[in-house]
N, C-alpha and C positions, 0 to 999 in steps of 0.2 A: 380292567385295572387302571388305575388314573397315578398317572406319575406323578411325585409330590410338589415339581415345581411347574406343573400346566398351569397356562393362565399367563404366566410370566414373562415380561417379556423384556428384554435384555438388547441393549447395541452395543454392536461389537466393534470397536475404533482401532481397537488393538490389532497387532500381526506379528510374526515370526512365532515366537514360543511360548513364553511367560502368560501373556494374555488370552491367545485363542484356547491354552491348556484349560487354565480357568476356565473360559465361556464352553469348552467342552464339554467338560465336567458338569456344567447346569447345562446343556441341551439335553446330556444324557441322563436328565434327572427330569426331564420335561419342559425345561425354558422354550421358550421361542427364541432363536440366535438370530438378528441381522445382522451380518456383516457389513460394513461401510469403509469401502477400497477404496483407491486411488484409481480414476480412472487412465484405462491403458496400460495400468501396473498391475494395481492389486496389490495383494499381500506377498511380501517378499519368496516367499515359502515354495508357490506357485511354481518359481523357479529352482527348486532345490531338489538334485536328485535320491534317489532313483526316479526311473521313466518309466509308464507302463505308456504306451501308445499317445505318447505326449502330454501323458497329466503326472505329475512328480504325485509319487505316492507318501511322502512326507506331506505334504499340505492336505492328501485325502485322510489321514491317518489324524489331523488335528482340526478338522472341519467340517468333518459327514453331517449331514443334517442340517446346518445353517444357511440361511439366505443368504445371500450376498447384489449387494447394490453400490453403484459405483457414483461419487458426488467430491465436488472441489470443491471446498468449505471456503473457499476464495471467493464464490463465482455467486453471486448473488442468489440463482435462481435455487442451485444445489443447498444452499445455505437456510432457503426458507423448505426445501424437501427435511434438509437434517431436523430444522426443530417441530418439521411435523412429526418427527420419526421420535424426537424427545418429547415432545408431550403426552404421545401413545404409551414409551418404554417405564419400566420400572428400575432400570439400573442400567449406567455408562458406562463401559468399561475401556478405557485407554490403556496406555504404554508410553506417551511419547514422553519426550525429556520434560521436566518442571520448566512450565513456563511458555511452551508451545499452546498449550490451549487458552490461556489465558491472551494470550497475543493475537489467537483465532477470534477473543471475544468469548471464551466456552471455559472460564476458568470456572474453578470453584462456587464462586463470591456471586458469579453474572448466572450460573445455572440453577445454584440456590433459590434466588431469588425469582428467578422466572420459573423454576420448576421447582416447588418446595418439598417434593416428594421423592424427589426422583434422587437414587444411588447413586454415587459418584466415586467409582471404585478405579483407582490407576496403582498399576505396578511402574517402577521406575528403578535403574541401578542403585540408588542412594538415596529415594525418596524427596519428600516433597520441601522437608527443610534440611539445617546443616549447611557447613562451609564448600559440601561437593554436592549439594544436589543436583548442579546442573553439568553434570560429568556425564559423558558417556559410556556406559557399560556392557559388555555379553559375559556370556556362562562363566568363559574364563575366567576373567579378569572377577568377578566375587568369588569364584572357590577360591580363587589366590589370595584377594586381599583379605575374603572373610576367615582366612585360616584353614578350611578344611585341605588342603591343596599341602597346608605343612605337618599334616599326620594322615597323608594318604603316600602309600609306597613303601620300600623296604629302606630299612635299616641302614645310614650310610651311604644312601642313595639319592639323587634329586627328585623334589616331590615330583608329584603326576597327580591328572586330572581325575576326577572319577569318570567312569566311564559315559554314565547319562550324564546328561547337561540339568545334575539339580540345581545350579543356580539359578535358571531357568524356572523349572519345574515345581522346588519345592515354594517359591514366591507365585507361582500361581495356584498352589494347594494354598497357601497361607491367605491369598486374595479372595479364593471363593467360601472359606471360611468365614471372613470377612463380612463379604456381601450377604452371607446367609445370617450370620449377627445382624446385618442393618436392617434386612429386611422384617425381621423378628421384631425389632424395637419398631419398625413402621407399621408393623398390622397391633404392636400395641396402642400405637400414640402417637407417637412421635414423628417424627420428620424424615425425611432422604439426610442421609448423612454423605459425610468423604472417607473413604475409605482409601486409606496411603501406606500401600505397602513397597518394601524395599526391597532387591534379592541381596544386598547387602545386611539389612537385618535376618534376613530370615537366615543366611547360613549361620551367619552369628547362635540362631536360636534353636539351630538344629548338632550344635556341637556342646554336649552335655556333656560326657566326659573329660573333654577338653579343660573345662570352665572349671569344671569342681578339679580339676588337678592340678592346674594353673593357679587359681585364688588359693587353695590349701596349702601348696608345696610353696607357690614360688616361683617353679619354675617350669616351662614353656614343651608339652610331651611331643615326642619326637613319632617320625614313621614307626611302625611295630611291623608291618607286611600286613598278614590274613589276623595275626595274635589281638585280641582285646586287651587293653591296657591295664584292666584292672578286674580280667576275670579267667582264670587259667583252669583245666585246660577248655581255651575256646579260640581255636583254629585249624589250622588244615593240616594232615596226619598223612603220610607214605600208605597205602597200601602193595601189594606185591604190581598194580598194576594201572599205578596214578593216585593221585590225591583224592581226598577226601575231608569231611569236617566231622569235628565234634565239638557238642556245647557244652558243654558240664556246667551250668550255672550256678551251682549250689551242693556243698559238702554232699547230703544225698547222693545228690546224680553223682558225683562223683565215685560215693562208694559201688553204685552202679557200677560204674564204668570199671572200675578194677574187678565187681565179681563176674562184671561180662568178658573180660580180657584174662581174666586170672591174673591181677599182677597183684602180688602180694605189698603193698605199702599199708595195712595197718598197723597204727603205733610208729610210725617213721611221721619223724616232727616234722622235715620237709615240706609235708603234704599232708599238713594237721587240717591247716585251715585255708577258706582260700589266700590271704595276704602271704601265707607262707607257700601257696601253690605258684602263686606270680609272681613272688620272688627267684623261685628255683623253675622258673616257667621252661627253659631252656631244656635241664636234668630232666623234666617230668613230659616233654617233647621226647625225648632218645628213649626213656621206659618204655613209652606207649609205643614207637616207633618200632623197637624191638619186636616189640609181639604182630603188630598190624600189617609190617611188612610180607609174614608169614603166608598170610591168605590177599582174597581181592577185595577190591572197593564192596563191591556187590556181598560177600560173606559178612563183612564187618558192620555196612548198613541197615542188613538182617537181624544183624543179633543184637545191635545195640539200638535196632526199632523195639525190637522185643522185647528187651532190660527197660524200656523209657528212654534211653538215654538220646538225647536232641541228638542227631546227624543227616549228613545229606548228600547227595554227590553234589561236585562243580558242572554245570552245566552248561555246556554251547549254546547259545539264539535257538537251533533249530531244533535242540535237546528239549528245551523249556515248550519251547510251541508245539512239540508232542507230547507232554506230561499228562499222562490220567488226571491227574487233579487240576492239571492248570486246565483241563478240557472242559473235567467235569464242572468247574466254575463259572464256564462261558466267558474263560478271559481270551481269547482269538474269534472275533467276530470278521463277517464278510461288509465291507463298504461297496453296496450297488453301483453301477452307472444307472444312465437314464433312462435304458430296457429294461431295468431289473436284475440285470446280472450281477454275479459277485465282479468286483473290479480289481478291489485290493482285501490286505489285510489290516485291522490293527485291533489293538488291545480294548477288552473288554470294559464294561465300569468296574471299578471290584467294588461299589456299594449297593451292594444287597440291601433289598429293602423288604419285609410283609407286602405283599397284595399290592406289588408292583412290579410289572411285565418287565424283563431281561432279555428285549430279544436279541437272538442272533445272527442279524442284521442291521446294519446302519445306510439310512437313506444316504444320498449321491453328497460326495464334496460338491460345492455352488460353479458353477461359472463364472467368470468375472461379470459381475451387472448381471447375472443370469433370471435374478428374479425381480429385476425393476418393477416390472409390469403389475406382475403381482404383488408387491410391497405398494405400491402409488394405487393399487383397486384396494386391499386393505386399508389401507391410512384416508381413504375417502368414503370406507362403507360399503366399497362393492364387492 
């Protein structure tokens, strides 16, 4: 089975988060990844724990499979390694702030031109133009200023982070998007494009509720906790022994939900419709609550899998990495060392694909410079 991006071959300039996610995402789809560190450093990541026997399992977990080669883009001789490695690759992927590569001599304008074919794909806090492109950013600082940060948390309460680092994350979903648009228009015709993604825009573009309640109303929606703002009942319910969810998205499921509870509200204008369910969202939390507290999580997720009705338990880290289904998906694979052994763990691709191999296994995180040797036999033929 030939994976849909073999063939492909990708440099990876990027490090920490945003970037290596993205170039993950395409090894795990077939790319060739070279990594291109700082020699003696490397990628930040390297350094970040946890520790299994001195390799940080956070940098295995974002880098299994990729080469890594170590070059001072300062240093003349590294400098003509780099553009032999750009003439080979099909797509560049940075990180660094606007304006660093261009100063290297590797901006937009001077790679275009020497490589007309070749992606030029960078994540950056704010992007490549604007009055703050050249601002420094991590995770934080975009969920805070992109807004997500001021409807995450309880009611009355100071916002909080979300728990993963999407500002991070979802700008490197948004960037291999991206690069798979550019490369489309290249095998039609066209040229190596720049692909400039923000993680400033991208929270911006992942807050939909947000936006349509803001522009409509006026005015600016607050923390809710677990509740959806604009769809009731859809949040976390008492059982007799912890919490639990339910989604009701639509009048249906709802009437579900009362014949699977017994609770009699038809013909109660309250809870005609949903705008009148999230109005009285609060009253129609204490109904449910009344009856749910009766039995446990486990009873109630039974029987309202069985009505249809969406629910789920809250699960711990090590809850989820034993789920049947999260198994049966092959979303916990094993990352080898360099005998073959499992080393660590991390998360599976979740893109399924026809007649394309899913294994469950990922070759070794790189070494630093670990595969000079064999990047410089490659890039000469051998």
């Amino acid at each position: 089975m030939t994976l849909p991006l073999a063939g492909y071959v990708i440099l990876d300039l990027s490090h920490v988060l945003a970037g290596p996610f993205c170039t993950m995402t395409l090894a795990d789809m077939g790319a060739k990844v070279i990594k291109v560190e700082r020699p003696g450093i490397g990628d930040d990541t390297r350094a970040f724990p946890p520790f299994k026997d001195g390799k940080s399992a956070y940098f295995a977990a974002l880098n299994h499979g990729k080469s890594s080669i170590a070059l001072d883009l300062k240093a003349d001789a590294d400098r003509a390694i780099f553009e032999e490695l750009l003439a080979r690759a099909d797509v560049l992927v940075e990180n660094f702030r606007p304006g660093v590569m261009d100063r290297l001599g590797y901006g937009w304008a001077d790679l275009h031109a020497a490589f007309p074919q070749l992606v030029h794909a960078a994540v950056s806090g704010f992007g490549q133009t604007g009055p703050d492109a050249k601002r420094p950013a991590y995770d934080m600082v975009v969920q805070a200023r992109g807004g997500v940060m001021s409807i995450t948390g309880e009611k009355g309460r100071e916002p909080v982070r979300v728990g993963a680092s999407i500002g991070d994350i979802v700008a490197g979903m948004f960037l291999s998007q991206g690069i798979l648009a550019a490369l489309v228009d290249r095998a039609r015709g066209g040229g190596g494009r720049r692909v400039d993604v923000s993680m400033l825009d991208s929270q911006v573009a992942i807050l939909e509720h947000a936006i349509a309640l803001t522009t409509v109303t006026g005015k600016a929606p607050q923390p809710s906790g677990a509740r959806h703002p604009l769809i009731a009942p859809f949040e976390t319910f008492h059982a007799s022994d912890g919490l639990f969810v339910i989604a009701a998205g639509n009048d249906a499921l709802f009437e579900k939900l009362c014949i699977a509870l017994a609770l009699p509200l038809d013909g109660d204008d309250r809870f005609a419709t949903n705008p009148a369910r999230v109005q009285n969202a609060r009253l129609l939390k204490r109904l449910i609550e009344a009856v749910t507290i009766e039995h446990t999580r486990a009873h109630w997720i039974a029987r309202l899998t069985a009505a249809g009705v969406p629910t789920g338990a809250i699960q711990t880290m090590d809850q989820v990495l034993k789920d049947p289904q999260v198994q049966a998906r092959n979303m916990l694979v094993d990352v080898l060392d360099r005998n073959g052994r499992p080393a660590f763990k991390a998360a599976g691709n979740p893109i399924k694909m026809s007649d394309a191999a899913d294994p469950t296994t990922r070759p070794p995180a790189p070494e630093l410079d670990g595969n000079r040797g064999e990047i410089l036999r490659w890039l000469r033929g051998g």
